[in-house]
C-alpha positions in Angstrom: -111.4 77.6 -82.5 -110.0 77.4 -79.1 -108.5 74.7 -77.7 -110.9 72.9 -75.5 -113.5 73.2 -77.9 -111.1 71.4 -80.9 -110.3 69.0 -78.2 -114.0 67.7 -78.0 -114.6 68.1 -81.6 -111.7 65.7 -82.4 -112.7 63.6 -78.9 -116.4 63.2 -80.6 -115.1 62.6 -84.3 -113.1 59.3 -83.0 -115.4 57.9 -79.9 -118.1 56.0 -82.6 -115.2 54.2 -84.2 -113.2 53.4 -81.1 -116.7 52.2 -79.8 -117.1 50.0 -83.1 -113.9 48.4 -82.3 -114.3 47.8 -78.9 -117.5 46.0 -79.6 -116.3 44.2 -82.3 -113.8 41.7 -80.6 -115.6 42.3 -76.7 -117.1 39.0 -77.6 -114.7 37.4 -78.4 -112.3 38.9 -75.1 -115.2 37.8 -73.0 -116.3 34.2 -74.3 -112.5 33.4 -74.6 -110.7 31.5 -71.6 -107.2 33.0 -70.1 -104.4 29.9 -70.0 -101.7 32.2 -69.6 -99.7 35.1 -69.9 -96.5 35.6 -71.9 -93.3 37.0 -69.7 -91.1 37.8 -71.4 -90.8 38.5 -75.0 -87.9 39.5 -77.2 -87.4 39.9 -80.5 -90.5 39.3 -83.1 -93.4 37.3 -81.1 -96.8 37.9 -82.1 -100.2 36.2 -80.5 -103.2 35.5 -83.2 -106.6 33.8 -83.7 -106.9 30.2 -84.9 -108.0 31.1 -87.7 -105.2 33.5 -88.6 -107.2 36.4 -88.2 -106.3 39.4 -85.6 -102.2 39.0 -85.5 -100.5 41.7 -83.2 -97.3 42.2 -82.0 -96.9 40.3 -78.2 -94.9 41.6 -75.0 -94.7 41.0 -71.2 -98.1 40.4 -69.3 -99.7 40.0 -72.8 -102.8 37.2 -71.7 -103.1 33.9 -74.2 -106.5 33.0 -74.4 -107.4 29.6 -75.0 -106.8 28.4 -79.2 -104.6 31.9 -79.2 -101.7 30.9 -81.4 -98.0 32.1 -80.0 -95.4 32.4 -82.6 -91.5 33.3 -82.2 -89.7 35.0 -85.4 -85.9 33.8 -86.2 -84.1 35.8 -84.1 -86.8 35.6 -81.3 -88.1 34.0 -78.1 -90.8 34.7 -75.3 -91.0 33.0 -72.1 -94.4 32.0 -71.0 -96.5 31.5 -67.5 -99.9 28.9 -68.0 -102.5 28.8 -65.2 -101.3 26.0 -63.7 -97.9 27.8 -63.1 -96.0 25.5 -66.2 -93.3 28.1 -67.2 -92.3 27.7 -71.0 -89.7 29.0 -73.5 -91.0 29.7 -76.7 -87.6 29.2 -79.0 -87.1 30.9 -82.4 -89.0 30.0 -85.3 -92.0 28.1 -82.9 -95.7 28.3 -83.3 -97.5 26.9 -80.1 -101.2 27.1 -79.0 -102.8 26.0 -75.5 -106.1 24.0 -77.0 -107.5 22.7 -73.5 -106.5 23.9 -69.7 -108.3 22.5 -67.1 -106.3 24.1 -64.2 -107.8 22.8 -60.9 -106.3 21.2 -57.8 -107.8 17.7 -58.6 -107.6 14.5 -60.4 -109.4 16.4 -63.2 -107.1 18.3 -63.9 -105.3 18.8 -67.5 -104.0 20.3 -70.1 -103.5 19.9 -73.9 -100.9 21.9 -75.6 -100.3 21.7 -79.5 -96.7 22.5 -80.5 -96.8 22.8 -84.4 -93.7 24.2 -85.3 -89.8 24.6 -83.4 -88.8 24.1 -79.4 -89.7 24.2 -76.2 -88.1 24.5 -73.2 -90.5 23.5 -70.1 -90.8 23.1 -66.2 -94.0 21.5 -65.6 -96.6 23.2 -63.0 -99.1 21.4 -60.9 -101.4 19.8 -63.6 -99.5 17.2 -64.0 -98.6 16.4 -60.2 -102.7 16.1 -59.4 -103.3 13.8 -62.6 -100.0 12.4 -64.4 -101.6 11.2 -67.3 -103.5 15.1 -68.1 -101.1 16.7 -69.5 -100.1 16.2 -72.8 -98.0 18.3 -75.7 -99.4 17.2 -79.2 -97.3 17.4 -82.3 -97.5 16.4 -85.8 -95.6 13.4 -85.5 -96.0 12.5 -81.7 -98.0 13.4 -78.6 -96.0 13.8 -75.3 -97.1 13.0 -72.2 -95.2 14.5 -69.2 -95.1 13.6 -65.6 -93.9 16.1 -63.2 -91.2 17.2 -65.4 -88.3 19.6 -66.8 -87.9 18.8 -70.8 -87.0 20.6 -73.4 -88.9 19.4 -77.2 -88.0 20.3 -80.6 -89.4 19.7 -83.8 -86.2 19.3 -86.5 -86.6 20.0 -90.1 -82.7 20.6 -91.3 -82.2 23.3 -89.1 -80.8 21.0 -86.1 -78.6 18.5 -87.9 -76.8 22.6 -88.9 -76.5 23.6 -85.4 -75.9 20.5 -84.0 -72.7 20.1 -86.2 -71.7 23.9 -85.0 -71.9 23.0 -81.3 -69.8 19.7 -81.7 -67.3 21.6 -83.7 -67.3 24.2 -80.5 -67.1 21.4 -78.4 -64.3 19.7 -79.8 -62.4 23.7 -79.6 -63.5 23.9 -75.5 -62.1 19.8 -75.2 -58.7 20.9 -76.6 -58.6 23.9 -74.2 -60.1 22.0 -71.3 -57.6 21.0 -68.5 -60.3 19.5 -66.0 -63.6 19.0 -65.2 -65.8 19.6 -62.1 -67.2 15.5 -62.1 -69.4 16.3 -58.9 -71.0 19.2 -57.4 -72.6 19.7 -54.1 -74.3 23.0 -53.4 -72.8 26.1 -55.9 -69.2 26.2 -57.6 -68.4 28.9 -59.6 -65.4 29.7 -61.4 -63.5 33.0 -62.2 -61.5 33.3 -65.2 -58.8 35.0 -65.8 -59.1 37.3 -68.3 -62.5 37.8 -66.3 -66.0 36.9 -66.0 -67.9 34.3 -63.5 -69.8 31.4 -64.5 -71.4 29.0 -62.8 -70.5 25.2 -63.0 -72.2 21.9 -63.0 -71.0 18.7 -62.8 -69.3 18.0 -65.5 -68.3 21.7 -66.8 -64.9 22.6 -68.2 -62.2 24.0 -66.4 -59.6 26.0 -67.8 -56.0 27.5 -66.9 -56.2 31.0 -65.1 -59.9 29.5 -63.7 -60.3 30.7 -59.4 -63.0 28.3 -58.5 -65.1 28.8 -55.4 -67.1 27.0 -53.0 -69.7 28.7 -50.7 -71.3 27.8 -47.8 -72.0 24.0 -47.1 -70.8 23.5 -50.6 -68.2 21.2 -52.0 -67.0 19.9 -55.3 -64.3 16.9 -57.1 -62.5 17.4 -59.7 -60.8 15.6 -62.6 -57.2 16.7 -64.2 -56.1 15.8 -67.9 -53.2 13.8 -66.3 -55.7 12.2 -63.8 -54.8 14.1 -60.4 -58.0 14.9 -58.4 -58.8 17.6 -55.9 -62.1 17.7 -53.7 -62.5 21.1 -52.5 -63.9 21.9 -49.4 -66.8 25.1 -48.6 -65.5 28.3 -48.2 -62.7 27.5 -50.5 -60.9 29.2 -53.3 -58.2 27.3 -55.3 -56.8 28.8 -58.5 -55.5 26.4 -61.6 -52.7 28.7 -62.8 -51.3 25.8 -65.4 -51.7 22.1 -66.1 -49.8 20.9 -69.0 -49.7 17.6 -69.7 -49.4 15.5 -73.0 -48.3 11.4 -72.3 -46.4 11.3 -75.3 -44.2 14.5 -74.4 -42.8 13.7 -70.8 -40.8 17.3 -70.8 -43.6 19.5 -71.4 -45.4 17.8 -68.0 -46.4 21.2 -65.4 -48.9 22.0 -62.8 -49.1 24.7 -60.7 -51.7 25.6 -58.3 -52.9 27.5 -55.4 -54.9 27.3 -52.6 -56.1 31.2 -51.5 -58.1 29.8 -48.7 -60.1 26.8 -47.1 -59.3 23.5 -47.4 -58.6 21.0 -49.9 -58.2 16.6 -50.2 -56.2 15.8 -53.3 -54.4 12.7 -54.9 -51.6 13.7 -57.8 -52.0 11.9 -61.1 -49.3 11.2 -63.8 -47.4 14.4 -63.3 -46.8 14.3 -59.9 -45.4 10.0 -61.1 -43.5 11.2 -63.9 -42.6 14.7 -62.9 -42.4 15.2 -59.6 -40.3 18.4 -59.5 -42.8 19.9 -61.8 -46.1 19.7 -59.7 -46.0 22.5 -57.1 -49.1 23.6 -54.9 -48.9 26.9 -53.4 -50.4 28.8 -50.7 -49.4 32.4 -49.1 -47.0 30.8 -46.6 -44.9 27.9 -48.3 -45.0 25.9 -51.5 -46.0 22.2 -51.3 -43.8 19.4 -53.5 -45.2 16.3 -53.9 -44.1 12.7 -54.3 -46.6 10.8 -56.1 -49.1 11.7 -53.2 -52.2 11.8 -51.4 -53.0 14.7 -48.7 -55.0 17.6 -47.2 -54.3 20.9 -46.6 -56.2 23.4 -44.5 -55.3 27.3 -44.9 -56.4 30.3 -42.5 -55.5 32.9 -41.1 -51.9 34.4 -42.9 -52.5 31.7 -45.0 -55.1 32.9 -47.0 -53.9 34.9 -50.0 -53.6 38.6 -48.8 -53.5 38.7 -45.7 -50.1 39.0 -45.5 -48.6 39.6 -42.0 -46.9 37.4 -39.1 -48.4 39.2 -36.7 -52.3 38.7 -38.0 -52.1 35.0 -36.9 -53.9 34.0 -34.5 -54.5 30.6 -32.5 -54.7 27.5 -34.4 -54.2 29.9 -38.0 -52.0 29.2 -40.6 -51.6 26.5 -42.9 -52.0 22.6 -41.8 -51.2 19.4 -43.8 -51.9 15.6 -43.5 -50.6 13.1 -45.5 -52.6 9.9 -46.1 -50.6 8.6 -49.1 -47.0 9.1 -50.2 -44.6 11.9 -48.8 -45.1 15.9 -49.5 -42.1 18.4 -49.0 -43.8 20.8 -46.3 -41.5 24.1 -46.4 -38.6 22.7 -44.7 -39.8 19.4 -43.7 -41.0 16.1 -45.2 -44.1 14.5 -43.9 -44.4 10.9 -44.8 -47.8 8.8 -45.0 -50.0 9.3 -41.6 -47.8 12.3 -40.4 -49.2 16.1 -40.1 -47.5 19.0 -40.1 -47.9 22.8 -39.0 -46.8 26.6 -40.3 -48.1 29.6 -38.8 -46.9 32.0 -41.3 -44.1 32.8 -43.5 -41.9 33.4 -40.7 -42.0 30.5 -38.9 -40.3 27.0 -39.7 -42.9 24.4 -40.7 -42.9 21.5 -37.6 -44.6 17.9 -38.3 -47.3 17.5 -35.3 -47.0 14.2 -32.9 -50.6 13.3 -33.8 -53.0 13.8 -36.6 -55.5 16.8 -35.8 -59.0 15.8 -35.1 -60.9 18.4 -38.1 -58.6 16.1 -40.8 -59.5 12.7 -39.2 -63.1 13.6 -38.9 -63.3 15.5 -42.4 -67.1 15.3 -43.9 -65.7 15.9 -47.6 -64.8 12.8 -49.5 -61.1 12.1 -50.7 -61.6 12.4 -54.5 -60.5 8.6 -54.8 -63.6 7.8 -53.3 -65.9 9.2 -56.4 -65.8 6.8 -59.4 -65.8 8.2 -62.4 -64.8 6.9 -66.0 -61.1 9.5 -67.0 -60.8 8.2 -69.9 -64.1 9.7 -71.5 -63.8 12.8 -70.0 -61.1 14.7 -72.0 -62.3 13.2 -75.6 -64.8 14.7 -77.5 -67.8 13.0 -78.9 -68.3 11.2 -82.0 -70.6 13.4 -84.4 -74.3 12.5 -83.8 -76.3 12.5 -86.7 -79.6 14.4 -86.5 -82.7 13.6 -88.5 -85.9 15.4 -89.2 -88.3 14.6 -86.5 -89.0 15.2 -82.9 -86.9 15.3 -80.3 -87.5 15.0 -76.1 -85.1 15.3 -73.7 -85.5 14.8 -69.9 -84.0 16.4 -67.1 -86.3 15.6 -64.4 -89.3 13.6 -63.9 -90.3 11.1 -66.9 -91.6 11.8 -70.5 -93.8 9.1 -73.0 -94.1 9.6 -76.6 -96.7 8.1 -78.7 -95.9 8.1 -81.8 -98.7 8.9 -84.6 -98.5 4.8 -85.5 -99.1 3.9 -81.9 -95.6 2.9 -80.6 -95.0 4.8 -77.2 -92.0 4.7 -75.2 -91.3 6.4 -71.7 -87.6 7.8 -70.5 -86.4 9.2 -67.4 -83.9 12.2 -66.3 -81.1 12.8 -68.6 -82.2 10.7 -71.2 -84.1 11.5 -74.6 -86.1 10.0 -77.7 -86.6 10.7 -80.9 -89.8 10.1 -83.3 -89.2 10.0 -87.3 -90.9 12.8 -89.6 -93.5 10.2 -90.5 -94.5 9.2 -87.0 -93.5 5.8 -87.6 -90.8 5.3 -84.7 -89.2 6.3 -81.3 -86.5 5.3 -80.2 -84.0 6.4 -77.4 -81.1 8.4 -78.6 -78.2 10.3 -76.7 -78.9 13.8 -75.9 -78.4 16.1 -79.3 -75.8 18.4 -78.7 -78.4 21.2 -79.9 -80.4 20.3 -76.5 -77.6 19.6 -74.4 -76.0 22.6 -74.7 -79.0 25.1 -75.9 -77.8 28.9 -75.1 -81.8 30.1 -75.2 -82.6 30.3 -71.7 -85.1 27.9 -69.7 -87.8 29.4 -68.2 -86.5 30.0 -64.9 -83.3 31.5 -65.9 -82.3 34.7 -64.0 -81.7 38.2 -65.3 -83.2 36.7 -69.0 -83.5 40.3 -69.5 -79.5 41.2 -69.5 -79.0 38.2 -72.2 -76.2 39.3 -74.8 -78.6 38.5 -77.9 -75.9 38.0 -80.8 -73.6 35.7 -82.5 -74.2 32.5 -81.5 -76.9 32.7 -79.1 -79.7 33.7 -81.6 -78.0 33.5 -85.0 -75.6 35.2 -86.6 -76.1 38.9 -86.7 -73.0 40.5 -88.2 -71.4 41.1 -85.0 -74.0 43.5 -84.2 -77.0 43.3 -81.5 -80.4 43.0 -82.5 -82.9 43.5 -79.7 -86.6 44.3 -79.9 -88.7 44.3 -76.7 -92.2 45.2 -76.3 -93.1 45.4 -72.5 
């Protein structure tokens, strides 16, 4: 037989039951609505029939058809896009189904999800923005209504009360290690560590020795030190915490050292620079900055920033500039007292204090860091242990949520609050954010680069130190 002809033989011998097949769920394909299509999937996610019949594995630009059941193994997650351009995150161990979608531009417009077992993770798309009250998540135990909103839900058997107590133990680790926080952000901030890696920060992120932070463009940011100095930093600024020691009961073991490798700065010294003076040093390229229980600005350019190097590079109105609104700062060889400014080219030039205060400090657009309030004392102690019960828990980040719980009590909570509904649907009541939402390492929706996620310990369980990744695209 040659080969064309035991081509068509086999070609013939197969068409009749491919044909069967086809037939056989083509009514189903065709009657069935589209509500969505899944993203992203990694790990074990599989898409089935109501009923439980049809189960197959699930991968990106898989559709969901309307009562199509969406589950997430273990070790697992998808990311999902609905019509009305809601993006979800499926977390591990979840079973979710889109029962109605209604996805129209009007007041008729809405959607009923049913989440029957673990989490979600969800921006909200325009359903909910044309009629508030349409769109609705139903559990077991509560139905949530959403409102234009970014919330993450999660259905809690013993599994969360676990991982909550693994995070605050984590937590209480990164407090110890912690020597400030970023209490405000404006724009980006991003911090480079020292043994390397970036990460992004938010108010109220960590900051820890070795940490090069960074402001872009139009950006700013406060921060908070243990020993309750505070430094705003200016855009286009980078300003490197190279220690910060500081324990109130040991007055000899008080340091900080910093520097400023370019753009500007406002800062007010805290305990050390009271009780240690000669121990607080700020540096820059061109001289090293003492303090005296003080509040000032500094400006660096030109041979000031870190690198640059050479007298000769300076140009007009470069170098590094100081005003002191607050106290008295040694400025290389000079002193400049409170409402005094002062002036150092580079390296080789004497400092000299200027007869008037420059215009760019006077008129300064960044806040002094005394002007953000803030509560210190609850910002270098870690949380009590929250105790987590089965049940259902919603927490907001934007927009509002209601829950209606199964015996009819509803309440309704804003941005960066949450509630929680018993197992029996009795209850809710508002509760601090878990710990296991707060701090949840499976991305949201709209997370960047989900594809180049380090899936191991601690992320999506505990794999043995080994990586266990299955994609189906």
């Amino acid at each position: 037989m040659n080969t064309d002809n035991g081509t068509m033989i086999y070609r013939q011998a197969i068409r009749k039951p491919v044909l069967a097949i086809l037939l056989a769920v083509l009514p189903f394909a065709a009657g069935a609505q589209e509500v969505g299509k899944i993203r992203y999937a990694r790990g074990a996610v599989t898409l089935q029939k109501a009923d439980g019949s049809d189960a197959r594995l699930a991968g990106a630009n898989d559709l969901i058809l309307k009562g199509e059941v969406v589950k997430t193994g273990p070790k697992s997650f998808a990311i999902i896009n609905l019509q009305d351009d809601t993006r979800m995150t499926l977390r591990p161990k979840t079973t979710f189904a889109v029962e109605e979608m209604n996805a129209k531009k009007d007041k008729k417009a809405s959607a009923l999800l049913r989440l029957f077992r673990g989490g979600l993770r969800t921006v909200t798309g325009f359903i909910s923005k044309f009629n508030p009250n349409g769109y609705r998540v139903r559990t077991a135990v509560a139905t949530i209504g959403i409102r234009g909103t970014e919330f993450d839900a999660r259905l809690c058997e013993d599994d969360c009360s676990e991982e909550n107590r693994a995070i605050e133990k984590k937590q209480e680790k990164q407090t110890a290690q912690t020597v400030a926080r970023a209490v405000f952000v404006r724009g980006g901030l991003s911090a480079k560590a020292y043994a390397g890696g970036t990460r992004e920060l938010k108010s109220g992120d960590p900051i820890y020795e070795g940490d090069t932070l960074v402001t872009g463009d139009r950006d700013y940011a406060i921060l908070v030190f243990r020993d309750r100095s505070r430094v705003s930093l200016q855009s286009n600024t980078e300003f490197r915490v190279d220690e910060l020691r500081f324990d109130e009961k040991k007055k000899e073991s008080h340091s900080a050292l910093f520097s400023l490798l370019k753009g500007g700065l406002r800062t007010v010294t805290g305990l050390i620079g009271k009780l240690s003076p000669q121990k607080y040093r700020m540096r820059t390229a061109v001289a090293t900055i003492g303090i005296r229980g003080t509040g000032y600005d500094l400006l660096c350019t030109g041979p000031c920033v870190s690198g640059n190097g050479k007298p000769s590079e300076a140009e007009e109105g470069e170098g590094l500039w100081a005003n002191v609104w607050e106290g008295k700062i040694a400025f290389g060889d000079r002193i400049l007292d409170t409402n005094q400014a002062g002036y150092i080219r580079d390296r080789a030039t004497p400092a000299e204090v200027l007869p008037d205060i420059p215009g760019f400090f006077k008129q300064n657009p960044i806040p002094r860091p005394t002007d953000f309030k803030v509560d210190e004392s609850k910002l270098f102690v870690s949380g009590k242990a929250q105790k987590v019960e089965p049940g259902l828990y919603v927490s907001v980040t934007h927009g509002k949520v209601s829950v209606a719980a199964a015996s009819g009590q509803t309440k309704t909570v804003g941005a960066n609050q949450a509630l929680f509904t018993d197992a029996g649907g009795q209850t809710v009541n508002q509760v601090p954010i878990p710990a296991f939402q707060q701090f949840d390492n499976i991305p949201k929706p709209d997370a960047p680069h989900v594809d180049t996620l380090n899936i191991g310990q601690g992320v999506l369980g505990d794999t043995g130190g080994k990586e266990l990744v299955c994609e189906i695209k």
